[in-house]
C-alpha positions, 0 to 999 in steps of 0.5 A: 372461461364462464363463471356465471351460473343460471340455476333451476330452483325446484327439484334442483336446488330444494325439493320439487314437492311433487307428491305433497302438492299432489296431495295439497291439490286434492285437499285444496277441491275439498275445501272449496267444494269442488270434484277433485279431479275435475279441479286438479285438470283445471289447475293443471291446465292453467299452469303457464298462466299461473307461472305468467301471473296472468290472473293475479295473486292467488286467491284470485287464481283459485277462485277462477280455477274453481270456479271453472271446475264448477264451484262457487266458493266462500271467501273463507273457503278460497283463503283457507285453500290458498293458506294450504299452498302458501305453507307448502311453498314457504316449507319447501323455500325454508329449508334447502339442501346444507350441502346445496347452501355451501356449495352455493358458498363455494361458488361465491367465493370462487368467483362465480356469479349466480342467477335463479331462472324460475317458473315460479307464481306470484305468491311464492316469488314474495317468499323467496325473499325471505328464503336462505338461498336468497343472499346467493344469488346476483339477479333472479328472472321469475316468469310471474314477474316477466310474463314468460316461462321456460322453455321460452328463451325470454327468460333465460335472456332476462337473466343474462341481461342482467349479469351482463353476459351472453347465453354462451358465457353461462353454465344452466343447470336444472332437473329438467322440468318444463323441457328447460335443458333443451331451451337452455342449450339451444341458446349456447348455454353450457347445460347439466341436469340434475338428479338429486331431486327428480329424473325430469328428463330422462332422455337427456343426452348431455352432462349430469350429476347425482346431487348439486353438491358435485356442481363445482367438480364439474366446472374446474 
């Protein structure tokens, strides 16, 4: 009987924030001094190196992307961006879901054990730390901190490594973001997608819920 649990973080256990990031980007290209669209491609198109950690922390991160969209910007203008993109992260970490919290309890106390596999950036791995979904959660497999992110199956294999568990003894949910659900499944993992935060794969064939909360229903 599988009772290891491997979850997605964004759009599955809080908000994606998709509309408010698109909004921080075009803030962000003001603040450095950068055409707005031209930023938010580069940002765009640096996404699996900023999952990777590749350029470093993210000062450094935005001042290469802004620089590569034509920009020369201060100190000043570069802390100021990233401060914007650091409270946006730290907002959304702090403030999940009662429900999503409580049915994490339930699963705890069910027996379960639960890893976080997430394409997540430096900055924001610092602050999950200090997030209330932490104490949840057995192992995390962060792409900043592996140098791999999903669809890959490294990270998905980093998380079962350290629960000591196959891919065909776990359950994976996510929103579908990053073509995870395939990835997950391809590796014998028992996948469900979510819907409470974002339809991210439409197209999915197999089992999926409304809202986390009905998570456990779907595991007796």
């Amino acid at each position: 009987m599988r009772r290891v649990l491997l979850s997605d973080l964004f759009s599955t256990l809080i908000p994606g924030g998709d509309a408010e990031r698109g909004l921080l980007n075009e803030a962000m290209a003001r603040l450095l001094g950068v055409d707005t669209a031209r930023f938010i491609r580069e940002f765009d198109d640096a996404a699996y190196e900023r999952f990777t950690g590749v350029y470093g922390d993210l000062q450094t991160t935005v001042r290469l992307i802004a620089e590569r969209a034509g920009g020369n910007p201060t100190d000043d203008q570069v802390l100021e961006a990233t401060n914007l993109r650091r409270a946006l992260a730290r907002r959304l970490l702090q403030a999940p879901p009662a429900a999503t919290l409580g049915t994490l309890a339930k699963l705890r106390a069910d027996g379960w054990r639960i890893g976080l596999v997430s394409n997540i950036t430096t900055e924001t791995q610092l602050q999950w730390r200090d997030s209330p979904l932490s104490p949840y959660f057995d192992t995390t497999a962060f792409s900043s901190e592996l140098g791999a992110a999903k669809p890959e199956a490294a990270i998905y294999l980093a998380a079962c490594s350290a629960l000591g568990v196959t891919p065909s003894e776990c359950v994976y949910i996510g929103d579908g973001h990053d073509n995870e659900l395939p990835a997950a499944a391809a590796l014998g993992m028992h996948t469900i997608r979510t819907l409470e935060h974002s339809n991210s794969h439409p197209a999915w064939p197999g089992a999926s819920i409304n809202t986390f909360a009905e998570l456990p229903g779907l595991l007796v």
